[in-house]
VONU-363185 format. One record per residue (C-alpha): x, y, z; residue in three letters; residue number from 1. Coordinates in Angstrom, 1 decimal. Layout:
<atoms>
ATOM / X / Y / Z / ALA / NUM
...
</atoms>
This chain:
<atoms>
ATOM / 91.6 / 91.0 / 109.6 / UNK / 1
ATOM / 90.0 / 93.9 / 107.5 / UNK / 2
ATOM / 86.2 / 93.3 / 106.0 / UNK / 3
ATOM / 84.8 / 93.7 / 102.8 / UNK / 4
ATOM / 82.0 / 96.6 / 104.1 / UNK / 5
ATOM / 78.3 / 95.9 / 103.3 / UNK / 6
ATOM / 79.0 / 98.3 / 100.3 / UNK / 7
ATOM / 80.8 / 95.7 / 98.9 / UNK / 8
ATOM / 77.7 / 94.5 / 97.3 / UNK / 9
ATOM / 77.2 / 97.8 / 95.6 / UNK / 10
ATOM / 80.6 / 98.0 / 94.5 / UNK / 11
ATOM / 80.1 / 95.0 / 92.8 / UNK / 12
ATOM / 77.2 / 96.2 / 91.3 / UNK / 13
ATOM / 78.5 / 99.5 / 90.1 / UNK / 14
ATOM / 82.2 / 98.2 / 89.7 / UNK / 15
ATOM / 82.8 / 99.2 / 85.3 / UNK / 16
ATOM / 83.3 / 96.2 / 83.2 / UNK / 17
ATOM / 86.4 / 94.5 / 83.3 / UNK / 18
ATOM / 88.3 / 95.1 / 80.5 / UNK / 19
ATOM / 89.5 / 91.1 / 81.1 / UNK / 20
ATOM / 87.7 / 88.5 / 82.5 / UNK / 21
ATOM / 89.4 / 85.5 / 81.2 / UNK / 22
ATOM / 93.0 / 86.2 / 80.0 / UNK / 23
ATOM / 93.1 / 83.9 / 76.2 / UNK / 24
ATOM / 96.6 / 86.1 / 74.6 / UNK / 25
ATOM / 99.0 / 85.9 / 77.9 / UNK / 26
ATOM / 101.2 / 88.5 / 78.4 / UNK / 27
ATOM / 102.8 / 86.6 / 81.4 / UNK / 28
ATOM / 102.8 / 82.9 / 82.0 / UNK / 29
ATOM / 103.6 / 81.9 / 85.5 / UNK / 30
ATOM / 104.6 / 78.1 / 85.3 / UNK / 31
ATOM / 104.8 / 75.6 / 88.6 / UNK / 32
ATOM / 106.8 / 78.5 / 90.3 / UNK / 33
ATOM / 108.8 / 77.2 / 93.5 / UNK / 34
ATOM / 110.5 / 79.5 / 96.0 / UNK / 35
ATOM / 112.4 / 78.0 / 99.1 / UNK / 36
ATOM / 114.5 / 80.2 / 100.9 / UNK / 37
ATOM / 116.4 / 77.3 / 102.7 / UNK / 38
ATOM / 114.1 / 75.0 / 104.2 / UNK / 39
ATOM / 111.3 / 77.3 / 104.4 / UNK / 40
ATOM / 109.3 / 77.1 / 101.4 / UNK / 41
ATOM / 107.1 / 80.2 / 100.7 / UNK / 42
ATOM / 105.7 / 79.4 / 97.2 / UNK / 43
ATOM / 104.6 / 76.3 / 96.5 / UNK / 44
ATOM / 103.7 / 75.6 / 92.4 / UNK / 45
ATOM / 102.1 / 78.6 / 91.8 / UNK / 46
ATOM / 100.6 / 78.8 / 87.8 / UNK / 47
ATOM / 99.0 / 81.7 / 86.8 / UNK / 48
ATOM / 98.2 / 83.4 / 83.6 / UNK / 49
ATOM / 98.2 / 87.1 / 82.9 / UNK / 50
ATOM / 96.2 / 88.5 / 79.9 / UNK / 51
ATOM / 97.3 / 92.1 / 78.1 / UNK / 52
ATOM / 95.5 / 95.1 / 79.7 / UNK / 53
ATOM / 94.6 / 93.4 / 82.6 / UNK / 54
ATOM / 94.2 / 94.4 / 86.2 / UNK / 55
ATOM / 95.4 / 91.1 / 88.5 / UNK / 56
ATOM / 95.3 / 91.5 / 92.2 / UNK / 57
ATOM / 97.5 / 89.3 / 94.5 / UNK / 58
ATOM / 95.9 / 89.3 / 97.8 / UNK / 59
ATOM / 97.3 / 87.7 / 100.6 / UNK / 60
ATOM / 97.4 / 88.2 / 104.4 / UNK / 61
ATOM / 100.8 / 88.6 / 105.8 / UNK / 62
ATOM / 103.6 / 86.0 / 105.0 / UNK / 63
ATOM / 101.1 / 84.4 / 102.3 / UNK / 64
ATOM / 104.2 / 84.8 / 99.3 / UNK / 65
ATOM / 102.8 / 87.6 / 97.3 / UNK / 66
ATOM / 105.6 / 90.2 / 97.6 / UNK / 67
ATOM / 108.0 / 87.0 / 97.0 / UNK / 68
ATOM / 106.0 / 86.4 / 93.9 / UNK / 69
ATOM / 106.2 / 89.9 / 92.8 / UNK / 70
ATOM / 110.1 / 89.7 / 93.2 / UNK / 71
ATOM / 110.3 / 87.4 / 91.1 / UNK / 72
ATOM / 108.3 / 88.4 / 88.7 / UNK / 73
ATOM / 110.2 / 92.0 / 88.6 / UNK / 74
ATOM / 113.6 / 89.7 / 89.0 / UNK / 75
ATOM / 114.6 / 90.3 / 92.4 / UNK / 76
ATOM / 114.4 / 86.9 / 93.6 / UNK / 77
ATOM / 115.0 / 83.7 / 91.1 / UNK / 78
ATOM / 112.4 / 80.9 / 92.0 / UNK / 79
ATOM / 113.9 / 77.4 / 92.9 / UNK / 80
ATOM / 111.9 / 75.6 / 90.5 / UNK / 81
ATOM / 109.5 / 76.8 / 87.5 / UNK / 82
ATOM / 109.0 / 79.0 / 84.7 / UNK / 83
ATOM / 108.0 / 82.7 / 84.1 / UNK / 84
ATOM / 107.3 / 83.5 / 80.5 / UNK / 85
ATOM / 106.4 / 86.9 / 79.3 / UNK / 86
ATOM / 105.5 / 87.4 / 75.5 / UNK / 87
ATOM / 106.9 / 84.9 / 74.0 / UNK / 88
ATOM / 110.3 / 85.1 / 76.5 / UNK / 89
ATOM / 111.6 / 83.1 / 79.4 / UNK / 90
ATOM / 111.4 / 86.1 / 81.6 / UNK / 91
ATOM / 113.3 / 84.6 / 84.5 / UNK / 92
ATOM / 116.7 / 84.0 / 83.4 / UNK / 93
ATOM / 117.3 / 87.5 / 81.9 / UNK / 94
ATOM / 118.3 / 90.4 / 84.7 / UNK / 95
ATOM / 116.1 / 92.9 / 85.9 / UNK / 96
ATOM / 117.3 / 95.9 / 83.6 / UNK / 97
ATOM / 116.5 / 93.6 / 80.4 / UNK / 98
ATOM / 113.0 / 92.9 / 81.5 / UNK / 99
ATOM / 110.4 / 95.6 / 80.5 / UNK / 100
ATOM / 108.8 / 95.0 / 83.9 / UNK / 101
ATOM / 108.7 / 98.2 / 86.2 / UNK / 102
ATOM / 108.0 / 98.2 / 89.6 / UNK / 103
ATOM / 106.2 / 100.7 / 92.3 / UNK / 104
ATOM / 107.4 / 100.0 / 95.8 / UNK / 105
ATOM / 104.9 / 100.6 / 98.7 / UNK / 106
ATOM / 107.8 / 103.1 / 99.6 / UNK / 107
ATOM / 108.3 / 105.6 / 96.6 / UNK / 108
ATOM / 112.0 / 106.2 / 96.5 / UNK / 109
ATOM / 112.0 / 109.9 / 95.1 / UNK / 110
ATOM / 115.6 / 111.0 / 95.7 / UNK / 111
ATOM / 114.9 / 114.2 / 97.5 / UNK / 112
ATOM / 118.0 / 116.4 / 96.0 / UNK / 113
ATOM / 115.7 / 116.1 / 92.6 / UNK / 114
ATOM / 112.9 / 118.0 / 91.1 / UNK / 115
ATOM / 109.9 / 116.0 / 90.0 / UNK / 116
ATOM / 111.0 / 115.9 / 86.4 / UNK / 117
ATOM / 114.4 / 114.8 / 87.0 / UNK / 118
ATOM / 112.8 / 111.9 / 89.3 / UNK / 119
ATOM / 110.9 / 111.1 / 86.4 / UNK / 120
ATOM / 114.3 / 111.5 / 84.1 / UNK / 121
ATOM / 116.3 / 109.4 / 85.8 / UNK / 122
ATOM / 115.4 / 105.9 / 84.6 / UNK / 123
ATOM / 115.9 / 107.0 / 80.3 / UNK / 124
ATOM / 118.8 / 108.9 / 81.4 / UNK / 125
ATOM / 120.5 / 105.6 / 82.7 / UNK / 126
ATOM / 118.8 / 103.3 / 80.1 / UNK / 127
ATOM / 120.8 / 105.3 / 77.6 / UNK / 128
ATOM / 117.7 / 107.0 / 76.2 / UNK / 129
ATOM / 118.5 / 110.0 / 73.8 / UNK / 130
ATOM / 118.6 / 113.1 / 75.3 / UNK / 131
ATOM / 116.5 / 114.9 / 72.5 / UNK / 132
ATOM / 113.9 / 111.7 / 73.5 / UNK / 133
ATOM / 113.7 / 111.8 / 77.1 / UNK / 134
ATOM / 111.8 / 115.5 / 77.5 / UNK / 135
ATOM / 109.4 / 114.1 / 75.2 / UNK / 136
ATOM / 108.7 / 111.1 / 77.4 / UNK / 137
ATOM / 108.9 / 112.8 / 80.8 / UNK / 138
ATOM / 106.2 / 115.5 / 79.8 / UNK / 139
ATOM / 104.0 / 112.3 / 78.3 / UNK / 140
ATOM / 104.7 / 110.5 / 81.7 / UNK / 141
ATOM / 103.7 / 113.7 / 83.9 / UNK / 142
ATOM / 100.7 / 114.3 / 81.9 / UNK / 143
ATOM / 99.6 / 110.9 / 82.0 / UNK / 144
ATOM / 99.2 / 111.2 / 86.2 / UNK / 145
ATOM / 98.2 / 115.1 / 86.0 / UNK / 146
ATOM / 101.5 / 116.1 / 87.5 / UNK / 147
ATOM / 102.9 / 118.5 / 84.9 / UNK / 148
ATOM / 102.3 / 121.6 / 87.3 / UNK / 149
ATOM / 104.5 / 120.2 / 89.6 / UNK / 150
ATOM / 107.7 / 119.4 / 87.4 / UNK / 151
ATOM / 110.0 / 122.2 / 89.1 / UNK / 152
ATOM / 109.0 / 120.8 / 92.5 / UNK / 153
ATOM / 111.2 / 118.8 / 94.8 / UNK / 154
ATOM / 109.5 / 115.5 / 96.9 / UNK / 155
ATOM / 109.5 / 117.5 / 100.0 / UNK / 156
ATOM / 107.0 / 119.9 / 98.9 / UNK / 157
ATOM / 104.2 / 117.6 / 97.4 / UNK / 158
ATOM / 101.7 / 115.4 / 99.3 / UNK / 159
ATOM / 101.7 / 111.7 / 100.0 / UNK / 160
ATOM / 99.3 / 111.2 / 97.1 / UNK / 161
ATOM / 101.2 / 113.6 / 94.9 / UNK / 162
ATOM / 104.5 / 111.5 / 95.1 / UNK / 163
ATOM / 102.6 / 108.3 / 94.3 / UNK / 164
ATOM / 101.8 / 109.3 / 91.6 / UNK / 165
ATOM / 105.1 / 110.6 / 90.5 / UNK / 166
ATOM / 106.4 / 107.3 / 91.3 / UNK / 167
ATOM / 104.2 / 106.0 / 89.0 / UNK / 168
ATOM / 105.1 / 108.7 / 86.2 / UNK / 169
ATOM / 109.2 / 107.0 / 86.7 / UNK / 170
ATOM / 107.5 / 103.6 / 86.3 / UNK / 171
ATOM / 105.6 / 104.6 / 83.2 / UNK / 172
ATOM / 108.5 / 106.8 / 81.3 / UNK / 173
ATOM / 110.4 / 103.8 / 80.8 / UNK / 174
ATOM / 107.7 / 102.1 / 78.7 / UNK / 175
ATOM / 107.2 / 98.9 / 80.4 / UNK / 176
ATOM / 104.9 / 95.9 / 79.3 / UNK / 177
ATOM / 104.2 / 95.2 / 82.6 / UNK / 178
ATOM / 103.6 / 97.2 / 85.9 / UNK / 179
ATOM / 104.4 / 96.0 / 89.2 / UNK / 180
ATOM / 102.8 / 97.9 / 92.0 / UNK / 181
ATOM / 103.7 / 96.4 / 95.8 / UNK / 182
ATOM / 101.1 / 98.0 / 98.1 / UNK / 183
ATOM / 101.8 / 101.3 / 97.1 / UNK / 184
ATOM / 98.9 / 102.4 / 99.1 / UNK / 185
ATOM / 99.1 / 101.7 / 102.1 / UNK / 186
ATOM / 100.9 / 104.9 / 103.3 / UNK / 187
ATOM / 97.9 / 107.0 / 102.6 / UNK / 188
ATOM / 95.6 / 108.3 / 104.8 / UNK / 189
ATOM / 92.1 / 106.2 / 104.5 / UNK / 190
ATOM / 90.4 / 109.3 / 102.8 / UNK / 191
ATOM / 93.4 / 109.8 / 100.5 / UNK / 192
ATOM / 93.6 / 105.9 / 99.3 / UNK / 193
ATOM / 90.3 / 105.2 / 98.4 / UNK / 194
ATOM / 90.5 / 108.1 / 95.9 / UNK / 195
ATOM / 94.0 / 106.7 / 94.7 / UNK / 196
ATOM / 91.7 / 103.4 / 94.1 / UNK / 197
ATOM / 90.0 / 105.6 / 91.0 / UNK / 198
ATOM / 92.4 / 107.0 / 90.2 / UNK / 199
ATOM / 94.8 / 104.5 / 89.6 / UNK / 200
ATOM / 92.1 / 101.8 / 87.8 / UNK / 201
ATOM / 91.5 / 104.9 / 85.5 / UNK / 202
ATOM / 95.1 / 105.4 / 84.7 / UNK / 203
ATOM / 95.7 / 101.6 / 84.2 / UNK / 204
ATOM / 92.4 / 101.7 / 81.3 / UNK / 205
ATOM / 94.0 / 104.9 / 80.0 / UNK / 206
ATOM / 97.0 / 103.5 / 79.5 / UNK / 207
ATOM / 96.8 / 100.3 / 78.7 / UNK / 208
ATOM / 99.5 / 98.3 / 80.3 / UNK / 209
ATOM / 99.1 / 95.3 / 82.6 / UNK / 210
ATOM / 99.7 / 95.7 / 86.2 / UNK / 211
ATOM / 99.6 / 93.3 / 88.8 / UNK / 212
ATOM / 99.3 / 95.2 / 92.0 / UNK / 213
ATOM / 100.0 / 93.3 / 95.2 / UNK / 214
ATOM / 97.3 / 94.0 / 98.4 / UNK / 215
ATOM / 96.6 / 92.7 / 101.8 / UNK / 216
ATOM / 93.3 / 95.1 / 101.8 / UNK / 217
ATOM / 90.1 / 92.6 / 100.6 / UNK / 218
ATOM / 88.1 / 96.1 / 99.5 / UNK / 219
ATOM / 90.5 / 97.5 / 97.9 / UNK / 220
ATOM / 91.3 / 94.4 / 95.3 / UNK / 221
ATOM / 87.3 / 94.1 / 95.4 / UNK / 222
ATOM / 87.5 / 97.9 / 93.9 / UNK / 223
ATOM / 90.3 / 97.8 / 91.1 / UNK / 224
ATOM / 91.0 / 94.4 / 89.8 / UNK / 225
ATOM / 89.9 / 92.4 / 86.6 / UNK / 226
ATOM / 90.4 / 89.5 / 88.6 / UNK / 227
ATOM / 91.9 / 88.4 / 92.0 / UNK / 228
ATOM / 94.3 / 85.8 / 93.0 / UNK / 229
ATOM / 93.8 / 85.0 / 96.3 / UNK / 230
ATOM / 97.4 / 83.5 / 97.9 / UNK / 231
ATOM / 97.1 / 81.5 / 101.5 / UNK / 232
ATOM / 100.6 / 80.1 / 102.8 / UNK / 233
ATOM / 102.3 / 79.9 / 99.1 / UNK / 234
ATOM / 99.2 / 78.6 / 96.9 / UNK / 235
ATOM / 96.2 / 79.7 / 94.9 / UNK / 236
ATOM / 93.5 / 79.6 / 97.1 / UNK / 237
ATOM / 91.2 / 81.1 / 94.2 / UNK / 238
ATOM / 91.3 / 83.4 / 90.9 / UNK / 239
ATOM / 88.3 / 84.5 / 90.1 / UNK / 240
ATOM / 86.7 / 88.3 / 88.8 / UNK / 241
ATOM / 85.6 / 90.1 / 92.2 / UNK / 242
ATOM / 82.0 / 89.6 / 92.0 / UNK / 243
ATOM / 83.0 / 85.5 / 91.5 / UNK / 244
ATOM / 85.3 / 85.3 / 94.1 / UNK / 245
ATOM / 82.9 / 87.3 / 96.5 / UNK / 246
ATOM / 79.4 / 85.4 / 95.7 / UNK / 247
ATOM / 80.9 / 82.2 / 94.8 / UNK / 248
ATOM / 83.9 / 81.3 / 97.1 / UNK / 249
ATOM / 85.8 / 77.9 / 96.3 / UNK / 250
ATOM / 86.6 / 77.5 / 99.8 / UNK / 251
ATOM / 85.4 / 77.9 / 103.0 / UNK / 252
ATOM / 88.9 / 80.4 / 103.7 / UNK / 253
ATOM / 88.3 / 82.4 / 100.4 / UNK / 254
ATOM / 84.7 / 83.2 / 101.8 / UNK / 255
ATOM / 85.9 / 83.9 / 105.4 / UNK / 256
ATOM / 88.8 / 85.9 / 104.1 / UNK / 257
ATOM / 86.3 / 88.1 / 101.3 / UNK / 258
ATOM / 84.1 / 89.8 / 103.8 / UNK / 259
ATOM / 81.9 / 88.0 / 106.3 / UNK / 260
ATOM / 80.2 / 84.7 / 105.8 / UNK / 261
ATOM / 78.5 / 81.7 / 107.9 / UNK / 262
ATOM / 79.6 / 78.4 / 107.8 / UNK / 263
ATOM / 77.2 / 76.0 / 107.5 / UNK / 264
ATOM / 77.8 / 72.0 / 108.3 / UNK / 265
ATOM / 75.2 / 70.1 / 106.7 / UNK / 266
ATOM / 74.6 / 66.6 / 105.7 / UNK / 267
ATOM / 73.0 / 65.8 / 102.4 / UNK / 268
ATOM / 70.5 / 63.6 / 101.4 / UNK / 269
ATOM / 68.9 / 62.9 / 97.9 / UNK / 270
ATOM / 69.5 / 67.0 / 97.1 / UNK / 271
ATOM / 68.1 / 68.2 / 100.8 / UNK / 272
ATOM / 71.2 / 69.5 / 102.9 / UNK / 273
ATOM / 70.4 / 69.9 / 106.8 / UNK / 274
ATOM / 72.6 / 71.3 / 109.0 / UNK / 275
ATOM / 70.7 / 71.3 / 112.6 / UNK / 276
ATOM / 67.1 / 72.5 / 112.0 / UNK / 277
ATOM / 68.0 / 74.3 / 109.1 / UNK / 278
ATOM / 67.2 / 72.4 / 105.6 / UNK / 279
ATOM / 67.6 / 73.8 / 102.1 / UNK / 280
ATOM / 67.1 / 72.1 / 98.4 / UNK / 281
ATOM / 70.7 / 71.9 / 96.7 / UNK / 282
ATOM / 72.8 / 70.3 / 93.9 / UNK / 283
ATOM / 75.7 / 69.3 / 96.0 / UNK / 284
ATOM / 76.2 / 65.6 / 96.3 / UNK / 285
ATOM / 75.3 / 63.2 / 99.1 / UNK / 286
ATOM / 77.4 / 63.3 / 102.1 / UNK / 287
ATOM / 78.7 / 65.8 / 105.0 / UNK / 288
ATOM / 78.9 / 69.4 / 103.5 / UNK / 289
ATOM / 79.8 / 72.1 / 103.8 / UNK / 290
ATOM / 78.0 / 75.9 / 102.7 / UNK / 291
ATOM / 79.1 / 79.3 / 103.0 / UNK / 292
ATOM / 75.7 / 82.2 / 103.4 / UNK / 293
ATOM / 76.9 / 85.5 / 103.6 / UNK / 294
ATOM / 75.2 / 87.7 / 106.0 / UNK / 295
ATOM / 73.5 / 89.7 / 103.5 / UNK / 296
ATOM / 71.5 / 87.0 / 102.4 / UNK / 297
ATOM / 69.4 / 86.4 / 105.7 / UNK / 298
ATOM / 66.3 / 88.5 / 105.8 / UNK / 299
ATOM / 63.2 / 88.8 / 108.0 / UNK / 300
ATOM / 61.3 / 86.9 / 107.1 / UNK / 301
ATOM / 58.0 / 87.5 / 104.6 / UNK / 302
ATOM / 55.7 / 85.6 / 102.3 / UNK / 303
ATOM / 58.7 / 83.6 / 100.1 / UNK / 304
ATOM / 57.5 / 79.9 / 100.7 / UNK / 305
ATOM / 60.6 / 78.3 / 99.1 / UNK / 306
ATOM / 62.4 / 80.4 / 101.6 / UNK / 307
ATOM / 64.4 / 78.5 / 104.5 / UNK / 308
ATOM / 62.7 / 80.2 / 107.6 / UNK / 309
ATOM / 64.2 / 80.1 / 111.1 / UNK / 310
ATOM / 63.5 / 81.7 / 114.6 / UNK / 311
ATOM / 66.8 / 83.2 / 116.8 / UNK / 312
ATOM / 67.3 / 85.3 / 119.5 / UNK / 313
ATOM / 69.2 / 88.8 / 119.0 / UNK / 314
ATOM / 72.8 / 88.2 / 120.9 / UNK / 315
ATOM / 74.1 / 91.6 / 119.7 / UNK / 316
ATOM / 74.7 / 94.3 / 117.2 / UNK / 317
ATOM / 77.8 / 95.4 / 115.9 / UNK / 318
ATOM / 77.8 / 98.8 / 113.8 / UNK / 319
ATOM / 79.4 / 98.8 / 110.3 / UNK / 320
ATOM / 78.2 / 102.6 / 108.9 / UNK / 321
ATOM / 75.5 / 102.2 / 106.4 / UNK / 322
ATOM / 74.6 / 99.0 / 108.1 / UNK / 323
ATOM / 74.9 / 96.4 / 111.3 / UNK / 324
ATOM / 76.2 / 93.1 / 111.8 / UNK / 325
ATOM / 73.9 / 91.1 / 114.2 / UNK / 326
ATOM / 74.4 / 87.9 / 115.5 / UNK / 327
ATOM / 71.3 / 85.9 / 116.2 / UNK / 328
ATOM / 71.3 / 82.6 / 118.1 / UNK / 329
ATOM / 68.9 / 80.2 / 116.7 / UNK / 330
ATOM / 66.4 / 77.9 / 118.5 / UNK / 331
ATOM / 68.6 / 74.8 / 117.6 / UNK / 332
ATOM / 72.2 / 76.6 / 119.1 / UNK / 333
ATOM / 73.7 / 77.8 / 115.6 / UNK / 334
ATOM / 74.9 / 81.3 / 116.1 / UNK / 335
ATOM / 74.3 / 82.9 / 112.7 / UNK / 336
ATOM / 75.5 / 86.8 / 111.6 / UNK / 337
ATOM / 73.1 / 89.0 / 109.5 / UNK / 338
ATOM / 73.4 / 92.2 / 108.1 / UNK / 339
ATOM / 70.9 / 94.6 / 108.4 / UNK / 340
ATOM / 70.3 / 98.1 / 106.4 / UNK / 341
ATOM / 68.6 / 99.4 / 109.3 / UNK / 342
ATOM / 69.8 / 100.1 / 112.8 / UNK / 343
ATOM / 68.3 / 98.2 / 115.5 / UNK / 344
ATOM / 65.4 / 96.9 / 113.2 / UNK / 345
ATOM / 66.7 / 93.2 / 114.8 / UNK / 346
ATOM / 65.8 / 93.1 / 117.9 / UNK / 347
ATOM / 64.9 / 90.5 / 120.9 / UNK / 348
ATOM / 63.1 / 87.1 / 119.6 / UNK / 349
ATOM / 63.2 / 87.4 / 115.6 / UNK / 350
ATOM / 62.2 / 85.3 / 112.2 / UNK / 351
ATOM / 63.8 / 85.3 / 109.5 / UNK / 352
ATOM / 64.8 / 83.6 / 106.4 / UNK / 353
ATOM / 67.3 / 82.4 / 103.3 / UNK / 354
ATOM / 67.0 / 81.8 / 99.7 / UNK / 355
ATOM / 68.4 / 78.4 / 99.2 / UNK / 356
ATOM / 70.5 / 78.9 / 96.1 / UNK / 357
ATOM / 72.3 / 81.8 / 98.4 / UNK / 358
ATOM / 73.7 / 78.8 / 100.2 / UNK / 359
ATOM / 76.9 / 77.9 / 98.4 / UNK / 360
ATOM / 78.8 / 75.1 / 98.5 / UNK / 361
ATOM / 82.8 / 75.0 / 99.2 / UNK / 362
ATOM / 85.7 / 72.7 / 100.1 / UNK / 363
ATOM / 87.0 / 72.7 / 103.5 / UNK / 364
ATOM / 90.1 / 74.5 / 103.2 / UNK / 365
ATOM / 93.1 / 72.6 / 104.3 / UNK / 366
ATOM / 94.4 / 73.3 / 107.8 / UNK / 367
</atoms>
């Protein structure tokens, strides 16, 4: 399973506002969607509201129901049971052509006997667009993604990033409300998609439109979205901004499944939770607990006396680029990861130390 990096933290810092944090006009309203596909159920009463101009994330690890949700969003697939509303419509009993829902597939679909522009043409052209209308909106559409130089050019003879972007130029010509975007990364070299990441949360701002972009890859829905909804085996785990669903998980698999994190079992008692020699003041209720404490939050540590200090012994290191992951095995038998800035700063018998509001409470996710 991929990581959030230690950089995470500073992309949260540096990530630009979100244009929405809490949808209040829906474009699309999800409602108790159901999808069975004969006795297998792969969503299970999914609601979920999508605000104008936003930037939604479905992440999900394999067979989670994402790409089904997307289906049926786009009309593909018709859910057993539920309701998907978009402005005002009931989106899912009209066909696919009369929804203005466009979708970019993780594989682009340029038809290769085409130039660029008459890729881009082809949806107007069989929408019945006017003919004196359909320049007009290809050259807009080209512009829009920085493509007009390559107009003349067949698929063949543009790059990987080149022709996801023209795939998003066909999506974009046909004016949709709403942009559908299935993984269309994940082709693209490491190098190559990060950029696309920019690129593709500028073009969303620049444009306007709503997308809902569908990802296995925890960094790269920490980088682009407005908010996240995190699907585990055909529910909402969690939908929550990035920086919420990162430093304040619901559940103990949303903070496993965002980056690293420690689990901690503690018992609590009149607002003290303990979890082996560890003890930490905290709002949760009485009774067993349970906390997540990401890495980065353990420190060596200094002079902070309403710190929670511990002693551990340096198992190993494991090297994550501009920092370490190192797993430290404390004097009561807990086996803790921290993160560290600094190579090999950790080393042998060490002390070190939490803040206790970095200790967050979260459910026990069901098995």
């Amino acid at each position: 399973m991929d990581s959030v990096p230690h950089s995470s933290s500073k992309i949260l810092e540096t990530r630009a506002p979100s244009a929405v944090q809490n949808p209040t006009s829906s474009l699309l309203s999800i409602r108790n969607v159901a999808k069975s596909f004969g006795k297998h159920t792969v969503l299970r009463d999914i609601s979920l509201e999508v605000a104008a101009g936003e930037f939604l994330t479905i992440l999900g690890e394999s067979g989670s129901g994402k790409t089904t949700l997307l289906r049926i969003i786009a009309g593909f697939e018709h859910p057993t049971s539920g309701e998907v509303w978009m402005s005002g419509q009931r989106l899912d009993l009209l066909p696919p052509y009369k929804r203005r829902v466009n979708t970019v597939f993780q594989s682009y679909a340029l038809f290769p006997h085409l130039t660029v522009e008459e890729n881009v043409a082809y949806g107007p052209r069989v929408t019945g667009v006017p003919s004196a209308e359909i320049q007009t909106r290809v050259d807009e559409a080209l512009a829009k993604v920085r493509m007009q130089a390559f107009a003349k050019y067949k698929p063949a003879k543009i790059s990987g990033g080149q022709q996801q972007r023209i795939a998003l130029a066909r999506a974009l010509v046909n004016r949709p409300q709403l942009l559908l975007l299935d993984e269309p990364l994940s082709a693209l070299d490491a190098n190559l998609r990060r950029q696309m990441q920019v690129e593709l949360k500028a073009l969303q701002r620049e444009v306007g439109i709503t997308f809902i972009f569908v990802t296995h890859d925890q960094e790269e829905a920490m980088v682009m979205s407005d908010r996240i909804a995190l699907l585990r085996a055909g529910e909402l785990e969690q939908v929550a901004p990035p920086d919420e669903i990162y430093g304040q998980p619901a559940t103990s698999y949303t903070a496993q499944f965002i980056g690293h994190t420690n689990l901690l079992r503690a018992e609590v008692r009149s607002g003290m939770g303990r979890a082996g020699a560890l003890s930490w003041r905290t709002q949760a209720p009485d009774g067993n607990a349970l906390f997540s404490l990401r890495p980065e939050c353990i420190r060596p540590a200094g002079a902070d006396s309403t710190a929670v200090k511990f002693r551990g012994r340096v198992l190993d290191h494991s090297f994550h680029g501009a920092s370490e992951l190192v797993r430290v095995h404390t004097s009561d038998h807990q086996t803790l990861t921290v993160r560290s800035a600094q190579r090999g700063m950790l080393r042998g018998e060490v002390e070190l130390e939490f803040s206790p509001h970095d200790a967050i409470p979260v459910r026990e996710s069901r098995t």
